[in-house]
Every structure is written in structure tokens, then in C-alpha cells.
C-alpha positions as CSV (number, residue, x, y, z in Angstrom):
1,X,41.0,-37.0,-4.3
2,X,38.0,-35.1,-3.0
3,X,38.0,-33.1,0.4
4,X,35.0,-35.3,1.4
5,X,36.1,-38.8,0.9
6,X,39.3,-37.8,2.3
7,X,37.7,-37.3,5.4
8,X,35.6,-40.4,5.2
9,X,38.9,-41.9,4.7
10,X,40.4,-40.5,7.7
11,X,37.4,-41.5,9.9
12,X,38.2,-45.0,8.6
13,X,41.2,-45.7,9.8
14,X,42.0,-42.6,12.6
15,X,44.2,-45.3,14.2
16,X,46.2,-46.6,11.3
17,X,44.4,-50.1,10.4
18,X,41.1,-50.8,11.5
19,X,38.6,-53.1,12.7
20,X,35.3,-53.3,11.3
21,X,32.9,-55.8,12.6
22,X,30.4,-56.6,9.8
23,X,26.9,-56.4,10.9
24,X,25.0,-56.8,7.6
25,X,25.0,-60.7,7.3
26,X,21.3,-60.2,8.0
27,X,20.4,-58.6,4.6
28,X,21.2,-62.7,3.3
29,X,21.2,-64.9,6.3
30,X,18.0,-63.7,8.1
31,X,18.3,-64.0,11.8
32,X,21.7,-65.4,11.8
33,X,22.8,-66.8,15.3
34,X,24.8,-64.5,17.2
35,X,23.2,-61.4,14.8
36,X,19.4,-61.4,16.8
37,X,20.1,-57.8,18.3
38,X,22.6,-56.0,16.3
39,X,21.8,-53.0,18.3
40,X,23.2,-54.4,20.9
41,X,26.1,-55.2,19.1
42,X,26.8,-52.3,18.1
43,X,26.7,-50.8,21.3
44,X,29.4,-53.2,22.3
45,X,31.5,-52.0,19.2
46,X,31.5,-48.6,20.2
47,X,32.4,-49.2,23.5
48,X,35.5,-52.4,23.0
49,X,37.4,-50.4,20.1
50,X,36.5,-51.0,16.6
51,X,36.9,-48.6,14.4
52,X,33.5,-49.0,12.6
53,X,30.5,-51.3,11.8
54,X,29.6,-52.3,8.4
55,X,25.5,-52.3,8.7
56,X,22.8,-52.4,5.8
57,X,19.9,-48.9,5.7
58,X,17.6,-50.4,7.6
59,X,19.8,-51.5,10.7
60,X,21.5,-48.0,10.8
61,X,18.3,-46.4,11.4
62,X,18.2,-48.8,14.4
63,X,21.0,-48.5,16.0
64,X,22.1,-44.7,15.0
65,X,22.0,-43.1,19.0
66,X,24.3,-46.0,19.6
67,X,27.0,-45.0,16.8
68,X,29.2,-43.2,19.2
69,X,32.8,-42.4,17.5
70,X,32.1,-45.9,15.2
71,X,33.1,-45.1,11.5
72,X,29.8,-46.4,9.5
73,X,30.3,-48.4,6.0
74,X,26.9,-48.8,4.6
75,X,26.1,-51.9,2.3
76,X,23.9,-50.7,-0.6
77,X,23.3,-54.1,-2.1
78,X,21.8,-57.1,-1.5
79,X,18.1,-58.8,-3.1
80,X,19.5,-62.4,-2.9
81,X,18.7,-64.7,0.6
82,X,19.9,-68.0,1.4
83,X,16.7,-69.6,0.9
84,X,15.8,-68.3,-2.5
85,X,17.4,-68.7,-6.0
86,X,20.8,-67.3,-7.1
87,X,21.1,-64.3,-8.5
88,X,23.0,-61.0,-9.0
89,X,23.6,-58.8,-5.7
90,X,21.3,-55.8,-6.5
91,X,21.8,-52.1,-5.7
92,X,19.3,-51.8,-2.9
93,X,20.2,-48.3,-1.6
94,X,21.7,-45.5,-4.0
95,X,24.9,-43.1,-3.3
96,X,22.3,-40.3,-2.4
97,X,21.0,-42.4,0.2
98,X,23.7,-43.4,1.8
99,X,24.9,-39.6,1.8
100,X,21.9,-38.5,3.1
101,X,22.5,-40.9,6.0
102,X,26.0,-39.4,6.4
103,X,27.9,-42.8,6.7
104,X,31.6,-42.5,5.8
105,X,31.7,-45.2,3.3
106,X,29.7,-47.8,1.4
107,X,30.1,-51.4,0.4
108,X,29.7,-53.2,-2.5
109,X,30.1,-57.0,-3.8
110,X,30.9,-59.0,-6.5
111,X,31.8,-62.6,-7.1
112,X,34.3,-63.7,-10.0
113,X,33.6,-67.0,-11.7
114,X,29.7,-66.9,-11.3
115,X,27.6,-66.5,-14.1
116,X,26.5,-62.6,-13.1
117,X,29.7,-61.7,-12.5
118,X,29.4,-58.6,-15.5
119,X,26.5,-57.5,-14.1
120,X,28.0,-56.9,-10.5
121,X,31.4,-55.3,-11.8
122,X,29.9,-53.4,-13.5
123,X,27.5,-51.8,-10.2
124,X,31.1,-52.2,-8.5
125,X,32.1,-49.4,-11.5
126,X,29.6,-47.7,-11.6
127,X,29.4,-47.2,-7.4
128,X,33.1,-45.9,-7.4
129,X,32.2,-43.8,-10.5
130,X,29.5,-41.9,-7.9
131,X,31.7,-42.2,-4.7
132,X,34.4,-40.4,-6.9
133,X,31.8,-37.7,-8.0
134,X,30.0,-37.6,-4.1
135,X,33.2,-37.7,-2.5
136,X,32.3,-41.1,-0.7
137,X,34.9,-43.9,-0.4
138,X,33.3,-47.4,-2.0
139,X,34.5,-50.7,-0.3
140,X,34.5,-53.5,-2.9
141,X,33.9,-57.1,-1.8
142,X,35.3,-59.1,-3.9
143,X,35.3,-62.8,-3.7
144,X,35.3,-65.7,-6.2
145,X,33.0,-68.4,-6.9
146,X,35.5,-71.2,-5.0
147,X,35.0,-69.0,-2.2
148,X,30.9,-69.0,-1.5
149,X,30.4,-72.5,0.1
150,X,33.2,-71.2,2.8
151,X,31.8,-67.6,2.7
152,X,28.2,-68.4,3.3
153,X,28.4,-70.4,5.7
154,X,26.0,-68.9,8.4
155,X,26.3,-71.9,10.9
156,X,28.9,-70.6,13.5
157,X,30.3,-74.3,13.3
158,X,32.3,-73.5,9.9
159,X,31.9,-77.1,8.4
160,X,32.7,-76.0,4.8
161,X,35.9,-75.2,3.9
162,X,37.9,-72.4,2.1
163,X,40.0,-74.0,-0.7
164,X,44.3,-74.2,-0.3
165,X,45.1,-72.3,-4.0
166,X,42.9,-69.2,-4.0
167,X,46.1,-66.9,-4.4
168,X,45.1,-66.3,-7.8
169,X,41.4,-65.7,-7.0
170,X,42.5,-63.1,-4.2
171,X,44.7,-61.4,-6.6
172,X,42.3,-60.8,-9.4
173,X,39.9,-59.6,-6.9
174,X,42.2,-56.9,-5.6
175,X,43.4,-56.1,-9.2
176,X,39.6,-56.3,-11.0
177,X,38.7,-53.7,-7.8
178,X,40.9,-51.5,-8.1
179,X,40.7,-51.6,-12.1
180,X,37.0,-50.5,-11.4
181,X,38.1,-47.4,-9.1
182,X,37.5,-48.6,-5.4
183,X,39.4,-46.7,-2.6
184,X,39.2,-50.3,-0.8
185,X,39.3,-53.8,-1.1
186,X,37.8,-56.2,0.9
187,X,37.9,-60.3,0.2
188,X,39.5,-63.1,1.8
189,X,42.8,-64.4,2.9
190,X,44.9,-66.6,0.6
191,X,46.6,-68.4,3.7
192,X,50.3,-67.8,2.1
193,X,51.8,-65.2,4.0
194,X,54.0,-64.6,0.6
195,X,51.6,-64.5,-1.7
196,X,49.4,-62.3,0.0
197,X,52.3,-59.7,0.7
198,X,53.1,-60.1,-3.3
199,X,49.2,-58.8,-3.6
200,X,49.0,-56.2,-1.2
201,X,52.4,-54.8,-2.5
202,X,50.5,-55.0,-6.0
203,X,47.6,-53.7,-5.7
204,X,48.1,-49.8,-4.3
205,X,44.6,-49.8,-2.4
206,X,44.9,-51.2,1.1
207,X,42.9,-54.4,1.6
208,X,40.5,-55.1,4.3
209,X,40.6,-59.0,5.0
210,X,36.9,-61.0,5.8
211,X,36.8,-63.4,8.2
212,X,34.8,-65.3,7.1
213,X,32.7,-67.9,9.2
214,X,33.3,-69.0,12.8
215,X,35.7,-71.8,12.8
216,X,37.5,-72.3,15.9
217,X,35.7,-72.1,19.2
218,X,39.1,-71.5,20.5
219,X,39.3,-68.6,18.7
220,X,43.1,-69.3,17.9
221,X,43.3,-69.6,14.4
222,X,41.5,-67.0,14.0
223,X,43.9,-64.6,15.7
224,X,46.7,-66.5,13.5
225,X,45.2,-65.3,10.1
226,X,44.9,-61.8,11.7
227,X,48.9,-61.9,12.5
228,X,49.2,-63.3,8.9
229,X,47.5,-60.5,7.3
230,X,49.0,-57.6,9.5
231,X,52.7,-58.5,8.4
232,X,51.6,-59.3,4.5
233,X,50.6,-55.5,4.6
234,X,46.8,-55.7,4.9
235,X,45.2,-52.6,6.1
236,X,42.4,-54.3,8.3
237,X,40.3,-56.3,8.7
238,X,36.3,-56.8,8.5
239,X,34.8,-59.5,10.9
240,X,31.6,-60.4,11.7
241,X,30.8,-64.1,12.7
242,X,33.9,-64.6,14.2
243,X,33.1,-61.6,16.5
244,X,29.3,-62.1,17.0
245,X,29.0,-66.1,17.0
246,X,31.0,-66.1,20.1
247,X,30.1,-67.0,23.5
248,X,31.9,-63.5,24.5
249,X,31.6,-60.7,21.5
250,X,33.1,-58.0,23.6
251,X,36.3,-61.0,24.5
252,X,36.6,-61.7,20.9
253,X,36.5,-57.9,19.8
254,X,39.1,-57.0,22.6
255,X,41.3,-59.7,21.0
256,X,41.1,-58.5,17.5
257,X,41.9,-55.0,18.5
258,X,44.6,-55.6,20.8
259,X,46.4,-57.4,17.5
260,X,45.5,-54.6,14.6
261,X,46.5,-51.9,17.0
262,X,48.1,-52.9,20.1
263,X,50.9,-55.0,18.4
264,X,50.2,-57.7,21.1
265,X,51.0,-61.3,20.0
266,X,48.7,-63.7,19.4
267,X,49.1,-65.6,22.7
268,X,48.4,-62.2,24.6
269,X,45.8,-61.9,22.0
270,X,44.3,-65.3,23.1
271,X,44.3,-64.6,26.8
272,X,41.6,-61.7,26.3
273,X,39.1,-63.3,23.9
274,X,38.7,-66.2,27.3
């Protein structure tokens, strides 16, 4: 491994696992509700204890004097909004870019099961191909097609729902990344405690869970997939709606936080996100 993504490495997870709160839902959903100012949201990031934002080019450039100590994963494609046609997630930013911007890693996606799914692995190769050569670590998002309804689901009321059996889904998307070089791998919980320790123990990257969208106004369950996923051996976790779509984002963040890297329970959890 390089000197530099070493040290983008480091920055990533200073604390052991880390919080990232994703801010980039915008490059799809538009004005998503909950993600009007994501300046402001950053702001509160930086000062509640995540480890780092996940923002898109145009954002950054926004909200860069309000970075603080906040680790910055860059998403460098996108192309495809909720209103338009479906289609491929297209590089919209290149490696050079996103050095130039000096963020400490980038982010890329890919769905399994759709019908561009070669065309997106092979950006997800061809990204970890550069970070290896630019010393930058590259987050793969990797998520199947049973997954989308659940995963774009914008509404902050969750009404579609993430199907029981994705174990198998989850574990080719941590394999098929890591196949491809990532130094991460982001996708989505399996909701088998078991099964999901099987694939972390597998797959020799550490894995950054999504959220996914707002489900629970009570914020409960969310704080129970967060327990799940620390004790299966995940390495973090990357939330955005179920930050952001809250009545209290700086609650909610203090919540997640206290669970990654307080060790507090859930219940203790719970009493800060009221």
C-alpha cells in the first residue's frame, strides 16, 4: 500500500470505526427533505463527532471553510436523477479531480442484477485501478437490484421495503468489490447478525453499512441495525437520511456516535437522539 492512501486511510477512521453521514443524495434526489442546506449540515457534522461526510464536487466547494477535522469521501459518479430514465451511474468527476480537491477518499457505485451492471464494475475497476496508482482509497457502493425500491426511497417515511433474503446479495457485493480492488465496501445490512459476521469475516476489506432511508421516527430500529452491524464486525457505517430527515440531526448524529465509538447501548443510545 501507498504512503498516501495510507494516510487517507488513517484520516478515515482516526477513532477505529467511523461515522460518515452521506450528504450526496442530492446528485439523484434533487432537494431531498431534510438535505435543503447541506452546508449547514455539515457544520453540524464537524461539530457532533462524525468522522467524515461523503459530499459530491459541487457541494464540497460549498461547504469547504466548514470541513473542520471531518474526513471527506468524494462521490465521482452520478448522471442518473429520479425523475429521468434508468441508466448507468456515470463517472462525473475523475481521480485527478478529486486529488486536486485533496479529499481522503472517493466513492463509487454499482448495482448487481441491473442490466448496466458490466458497465459500472467495470468504472468500480477501473477507479480502484487509479486510487491504487494516486494513492487514494476508492469506497465501492455496492448494492443489488432487490435493493433499489428500499434504497431510493427519498420520502423520510420509508414505505418501501428492504427484502428478508439479501444475504447472498450482500455477499457478492462485498466479494465482487473487493474482486475489483476497493480498499472499502459500502452496501446494505442483511438483517442476520450471522450471516453478516460470515461476510465480514470473508471478505478482508472492512465494510461500511448504509442506512438506507428513514424508517422509524423513533429512531429505535435504527440504532438496532447499528448494534447489529458493530458486533458482525462491520467497520462503520455511512448514514444520511436517517441523520438528516430528523426532526433533531445533531440528536440523531450524537446517537449514532455514542454507539460506533462510545460502546453505549442502544437504550443509552436512544435517550440522546430525543
Amino acid at each position: 500500500m501507498s504512503v498516501g492512501k495510507a494516510l487517507r486511510l488513517r484520516r478515515l477512521s482516526l477513532r477505529g470505526r467511523t461515522v460518515i453521514v452521506a450528504l450526496d443524495h442530492g446528485m439523484i434526489s434533487g432537494m431531498a427533505p431534510g438535505l435543503e442546506r447541506p452546508v449547514d449540515l455539515v457544520k453540524t457534522c464537524a461539530a457532533e463527532g462524525a468522522d467524515g461526510v461523503l459530499v459530491t464536487p459541487g457541494v464540497l466547494e460549498q461547504c469547504v471553510d466548514e470541513i473542520s477535522e471531518l474526513a471527506v469521501l468524494l462521490r465521482l459518479d452520478g448522471g442518473v436523477t429520479s425523475i429521468g430514465p434508468r441508466g448507468p451511474m456515470r463517472l462525473v468527476c475523475e481521480m485527478e479531480n478529486a486529488l486536486a480537491m485533496g479529499v481522503d477518499g472517493v466513492v463509487v457505485s454499482a448495482t448487481l442484477g441491473s442490466d448496466y451492471e458490466g458497465h459500472e464494475l467495470e468504472k468500480v475497476g477501473r477507479m480502484a485501478a487509479r486510487g491504487r496508482r494516486w494513492g487514494v482509497p476508492v469506497v465501492a457502493e455496492i448494492l443489488s437490484e432487490k435493493m433499489r425500491p428500499n434504497h431510493l426511497d427519498f420520502t423520510g417515511q420509508g414505505s418501501a421495503e428492504l427484502p428478508p433474503e439479501i444475504a447472498q446479495d450482500v455477499s457478492m457485493a462485498c466479494r465482487v468489490g473487493v474482486e475489483l480492488g476497493a480498499d472499502l465496501i459500502q452496501t446494505r445490512y442483511c438483517g442476520d447478525v450471522e450471516a453478516f459476521r460470515t461476510i465480514a469475516a470473508a471478505t478482508g476489506r472492512p465494510i461500511l453499512v448504509s442506512g438506507g432511508p428513514m424508517r422509524d421516527p423513533s429512531m429505535e430500529s435504527c440504532l438496532r441495525l447499528i448494534d447489529d452491524v458493530l458486533e458482525a464486525g462491520a467497520a462503520g457505517v455511512v448514514f444520511g437520511r436517517n441523520i438528516w430527515q430528523r426532526p433533531d440531526p445533531a440528536a440523531a448524529l450524537r446517537a449514532v456516535c455514542a454507539l460506533v465509538h462510545d460502546d453505549a447501548t442502544v437504550e443509552e443510545a436512544l435517550e440522546l437522539s430525543r
